[in-house]
N, C-alpha and C positions, 0 to 999 in steps of 0.2 A: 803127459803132464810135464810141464817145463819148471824149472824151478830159475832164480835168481840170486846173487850172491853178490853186494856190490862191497868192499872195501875200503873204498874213499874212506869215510869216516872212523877208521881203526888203523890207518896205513902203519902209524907209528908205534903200535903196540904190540908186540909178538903172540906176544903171551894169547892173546885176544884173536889175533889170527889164527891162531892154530885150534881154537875153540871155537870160531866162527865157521872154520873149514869142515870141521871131524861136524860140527852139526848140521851143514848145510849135507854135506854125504849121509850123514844116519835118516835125517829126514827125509829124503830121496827117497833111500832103500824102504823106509817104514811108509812113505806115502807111494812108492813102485812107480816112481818120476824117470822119464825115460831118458833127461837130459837136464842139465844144470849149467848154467853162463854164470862164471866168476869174474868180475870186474875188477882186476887189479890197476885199474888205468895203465898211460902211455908211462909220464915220470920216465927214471934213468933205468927202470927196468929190474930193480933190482926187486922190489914187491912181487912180482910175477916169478921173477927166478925163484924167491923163498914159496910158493903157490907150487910153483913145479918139484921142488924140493921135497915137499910135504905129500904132493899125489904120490911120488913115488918111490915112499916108503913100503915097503915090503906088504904089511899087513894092509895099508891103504887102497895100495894097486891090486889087490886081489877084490876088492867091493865092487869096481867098476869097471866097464868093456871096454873105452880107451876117449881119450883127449884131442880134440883139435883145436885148434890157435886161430883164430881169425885172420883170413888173408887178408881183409881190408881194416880191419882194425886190429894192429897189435895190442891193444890195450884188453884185451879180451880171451878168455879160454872158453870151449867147452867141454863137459865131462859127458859122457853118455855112460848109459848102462842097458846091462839085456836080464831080462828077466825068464827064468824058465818055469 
């Protein structure tokens, strides 16, 4: 199961990011989604920096098996996870 997480429409809101993040991961884990695409778009980059920031927060980075960045589209992560 794949999940989706676009940001466009909250880019200016912190607060909201970080509540859109921690939920798009707990759903994951609670629906055993084996991979999640966050949409930070292209912009100055700085959306994504605060996205990377947030994954890997101590407590955060232990929920999930690890992150790839889209070669052909910077505008884009993915989170994966492994379930045992």
């Amino acid at each position: 199961m794949k999940l989706k997480l676009d940001l466009h429409p909250i880019y200016n809101r912190g607060g909201e990011i970080d509540k859109a993040l921690r939920g798009i991961i707990d759903e994951a884990i609670r629906k055993k989604a084996t991979e999640v695409e966050i949409i930070p778009g292209k912009g100055s980059g700085q959306l994504k920096k605060k996205v990377l920031r947030f994954l890997e927060q101590k407590e955060i980075k232990a929920l999930y098996h690890r992150i790839d960045k889209d070669a052909k589209n910077h505008g884009r992560l993915f989170v994966y996870f492994r379930y045992k």
